[in-house]
C-alpha positions in Angstrom: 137.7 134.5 53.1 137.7 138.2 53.8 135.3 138.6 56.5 135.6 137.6 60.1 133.5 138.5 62.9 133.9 141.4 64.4 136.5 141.4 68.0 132.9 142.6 70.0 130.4 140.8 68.0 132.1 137.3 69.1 132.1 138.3 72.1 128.6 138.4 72.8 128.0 135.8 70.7 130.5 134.0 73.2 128.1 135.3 76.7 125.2 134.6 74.0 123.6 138.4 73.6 124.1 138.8 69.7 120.9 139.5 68.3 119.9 138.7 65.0 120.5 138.8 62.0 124.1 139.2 63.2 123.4 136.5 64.9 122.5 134.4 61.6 125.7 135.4 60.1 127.8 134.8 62.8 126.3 130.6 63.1 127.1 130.7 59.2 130.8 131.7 59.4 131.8 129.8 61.8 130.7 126.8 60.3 133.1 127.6 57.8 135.8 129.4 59.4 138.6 127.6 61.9 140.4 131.4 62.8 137.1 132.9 64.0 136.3 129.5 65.9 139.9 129.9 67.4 138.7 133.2 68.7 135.5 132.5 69.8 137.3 130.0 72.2 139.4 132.4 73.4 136.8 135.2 73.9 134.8 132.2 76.2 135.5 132.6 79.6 135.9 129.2 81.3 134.0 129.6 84.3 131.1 130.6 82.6 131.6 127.5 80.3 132.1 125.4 83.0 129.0 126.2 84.9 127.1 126.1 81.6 128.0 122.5 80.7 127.0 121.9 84.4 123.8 123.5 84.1 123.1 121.0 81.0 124.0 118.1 82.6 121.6 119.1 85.3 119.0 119.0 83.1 119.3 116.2 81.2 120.1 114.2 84.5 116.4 115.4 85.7 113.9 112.8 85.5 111.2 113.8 83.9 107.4 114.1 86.0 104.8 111.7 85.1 100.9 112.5 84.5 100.2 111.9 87.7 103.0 114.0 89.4 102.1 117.0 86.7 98.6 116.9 88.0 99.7 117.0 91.5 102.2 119.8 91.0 98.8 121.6 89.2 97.1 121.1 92.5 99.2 123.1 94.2 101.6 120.9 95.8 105.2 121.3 96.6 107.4 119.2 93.9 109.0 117.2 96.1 106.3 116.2 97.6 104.6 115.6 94.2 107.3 113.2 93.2 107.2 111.3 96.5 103.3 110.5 96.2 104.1 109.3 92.3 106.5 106.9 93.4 104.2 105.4 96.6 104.3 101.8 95.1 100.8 101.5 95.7 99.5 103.3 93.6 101.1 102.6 90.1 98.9 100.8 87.6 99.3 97.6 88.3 98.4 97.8 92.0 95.1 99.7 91.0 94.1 96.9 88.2 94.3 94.5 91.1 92.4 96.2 93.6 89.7 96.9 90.8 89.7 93.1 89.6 89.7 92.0 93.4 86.7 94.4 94.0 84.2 93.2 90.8 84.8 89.7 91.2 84.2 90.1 94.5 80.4 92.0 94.4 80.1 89.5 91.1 79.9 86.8 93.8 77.7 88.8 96.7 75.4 89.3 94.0 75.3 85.3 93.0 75.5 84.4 97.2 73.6 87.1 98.1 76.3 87.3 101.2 77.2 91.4 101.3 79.3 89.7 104.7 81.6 88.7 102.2 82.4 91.9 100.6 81.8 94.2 104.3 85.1 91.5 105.0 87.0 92.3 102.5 86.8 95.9 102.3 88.2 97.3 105.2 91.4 95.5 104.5 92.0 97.0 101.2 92.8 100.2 102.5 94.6 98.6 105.6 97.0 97.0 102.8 97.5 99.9 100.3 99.3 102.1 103.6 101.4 98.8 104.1 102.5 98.3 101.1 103.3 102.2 100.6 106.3 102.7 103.0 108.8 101.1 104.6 112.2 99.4 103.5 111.2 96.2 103.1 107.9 97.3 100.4 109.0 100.2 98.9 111.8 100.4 95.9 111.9 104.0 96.4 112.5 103.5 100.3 115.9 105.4 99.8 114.9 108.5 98.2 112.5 109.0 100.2 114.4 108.7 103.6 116.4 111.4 102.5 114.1 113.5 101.2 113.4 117.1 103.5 110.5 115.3 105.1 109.9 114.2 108.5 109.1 110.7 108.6 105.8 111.0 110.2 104.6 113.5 107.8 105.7 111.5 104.5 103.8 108.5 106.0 100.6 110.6 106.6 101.0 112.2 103.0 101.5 108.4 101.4 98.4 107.3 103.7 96.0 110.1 102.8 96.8 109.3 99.2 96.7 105.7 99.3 93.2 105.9 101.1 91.4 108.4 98.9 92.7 105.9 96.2 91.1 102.7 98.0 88.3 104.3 100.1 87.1 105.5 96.1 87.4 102.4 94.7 85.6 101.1 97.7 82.7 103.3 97.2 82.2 102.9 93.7 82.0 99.2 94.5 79.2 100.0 97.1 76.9 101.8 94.2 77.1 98.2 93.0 75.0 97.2 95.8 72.1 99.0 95.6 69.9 96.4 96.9 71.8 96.3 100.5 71.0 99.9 101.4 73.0 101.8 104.4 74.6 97.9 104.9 77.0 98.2 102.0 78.4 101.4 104.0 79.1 99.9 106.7 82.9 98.7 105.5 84.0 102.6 106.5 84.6 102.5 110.0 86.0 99.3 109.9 88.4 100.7 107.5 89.4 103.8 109.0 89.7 101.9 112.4 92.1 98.8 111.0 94.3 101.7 109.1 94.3 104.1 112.2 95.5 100.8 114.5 98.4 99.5 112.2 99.7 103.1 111.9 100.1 103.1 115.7 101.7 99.6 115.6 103.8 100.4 113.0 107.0 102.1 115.3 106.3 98.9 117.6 106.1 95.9 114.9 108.0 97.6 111.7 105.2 98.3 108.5 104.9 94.3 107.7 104.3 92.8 110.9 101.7 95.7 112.2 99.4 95.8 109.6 99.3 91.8 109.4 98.6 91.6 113.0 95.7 94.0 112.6 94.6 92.4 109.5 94.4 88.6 111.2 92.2 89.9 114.4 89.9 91.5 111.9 89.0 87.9 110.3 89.4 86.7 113.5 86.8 89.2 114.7 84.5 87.9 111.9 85.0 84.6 112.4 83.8 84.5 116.1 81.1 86.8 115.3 80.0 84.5 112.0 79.8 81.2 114.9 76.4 83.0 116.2 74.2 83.0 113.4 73.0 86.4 113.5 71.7 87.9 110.4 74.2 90.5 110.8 77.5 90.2 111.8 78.4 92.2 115.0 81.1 94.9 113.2 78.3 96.2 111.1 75.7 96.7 113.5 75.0 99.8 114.9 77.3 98.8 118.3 79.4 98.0 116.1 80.0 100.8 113.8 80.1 102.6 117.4 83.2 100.5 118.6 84.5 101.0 114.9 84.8 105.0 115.7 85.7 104.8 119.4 88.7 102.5 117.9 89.8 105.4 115.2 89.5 108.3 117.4 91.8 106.7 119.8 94.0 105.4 117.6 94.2 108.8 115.6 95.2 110.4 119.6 97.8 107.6 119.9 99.0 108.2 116.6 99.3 111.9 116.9 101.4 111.1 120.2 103.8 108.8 119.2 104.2 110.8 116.0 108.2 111.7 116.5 108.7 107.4 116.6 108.1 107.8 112.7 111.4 108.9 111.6 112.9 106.5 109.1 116.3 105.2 109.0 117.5 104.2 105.2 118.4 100.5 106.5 116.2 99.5 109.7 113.4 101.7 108.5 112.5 102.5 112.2 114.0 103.0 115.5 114.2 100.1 118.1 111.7 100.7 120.8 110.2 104.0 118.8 113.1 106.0 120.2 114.7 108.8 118.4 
């Protein structure tokens, strides 16, 4: 062989500024040439080699975003916070199939009962479940990134919750266009809703993210079952007094909530403070 690159040429092909078609010829010679590949080792400077290979193993070490985190990201939010609202547990596929299926069957019935009690029940606890079951060590898989992550913990809760209840609070109201024939009754499920989700949040320091929104969850069929024992055509939640006690109940429990905020920061193994305390 009688031609080698060029001393300069190999050199930028080593920093990776040789343009083609030197370029071209330079890939094809050194497939074929062990002197010029001795060179071209020598002309590469080690650092630069080093932090290449690093950059490379960055990248292939990245996981990859989903749909659902590329369509956040799209929205305009940040990417860590993108990542953190794909990975809420609630709201993978399987979760969602459930809730769906739990919802149909369930206005498949009201319409064969004619009892729209049984669905106004139900409602206001899906939402109630979808924040528990979003955070906290003992629920979540991804518990451990996300107590690390450059969040405080009150402000990833209140990002999970907002997601997990647009998710349920729309699933919820498609289910009420199913119930045409119940008029402003079938809405009446909201301020239950907001009021149970608004309560556990502000148990939550107090009881841990299990035990809070199971409390809340047992004195709301509790609730209905007192209020089922006096035969009134419609049970006392989803009256108009009510509805009223339902928004008293989320207004102060948004205040409390808002004032006990800084008891929210997680801890990777007891997921919250004893006693709230920081």
């Amino acid at each position: 062989m009688t031609w080698h690159v060029a001393e300069e040429d190999l050199r930028a092909y080593a920093r990776g500024e040789l343009a083609a078609p030197l370029l071209w010829s330079a890939d094809t010679h050194l497939t074929g040439c062990a002197q010029c590949r001795t060179r071209l080792a020598s002309a590469v400077d080690p650092v630069a080699l080093d932090a290449g290979w690093q950059r490379l193993d960055a990248e292939l070490d990245a996981p990859r975003p989903g749909v659902v985190e590329r369509l956040l990201v799209r929205l305009g939010l940040a990417d860590h916070t993108a990542r953190l609202l794909a990975a809420t547990p609630v709201l993978r596929r399987s979760w969602l199939l459930s809730v769906v299926s739990l919802l149909v069957m369930t206005v498949l019935m009201v319409h064969l009962a004619d009892r729209p009690a049984l669905f106004l029940a139900l409602a206001p606890l899906l939402p109630l479940a979808g924040v528990a079951l979003s955070y906290g060590p003992a629920v979540d898989p991804t518990y451990e990134m996300a107590a690390v992550a450059p969040l405080h913990g009150f402000r990833l809760l209140m990002i999970r919750t907002v997601a997990v209840l647009t998710a349920g609070l729309a699933f919820n109201g498609l289910a009420t266009l199913a119930l045409p024939a119940y008029g402003l009754l079938a809405l009446t499920w909201l301020l239950p809703a907001l009021a149970l989700t608004a309560t556990g949040l502000v148990l939550t320091p107090r009881l841990g993210p299990v035990l809070a929104p199971t409390v809340v969850g047992g004195a709301w069929l509790t609730l209905l079952a007192v209020a089922q024992t006096r035969h009134q055509e419609t049970l006392a939640p989803f009256t108009a007094a009510g509805q009223s006690a339902a928004a008293a109940v989320t207004v102060l429990a948004t205040v409390l909530l808002y004032q006990t905020r800084d008891r929210f920061d997680a801890r990777p193994l007891t997921g919250f403070p004893d006693g709230g305390e920081r």
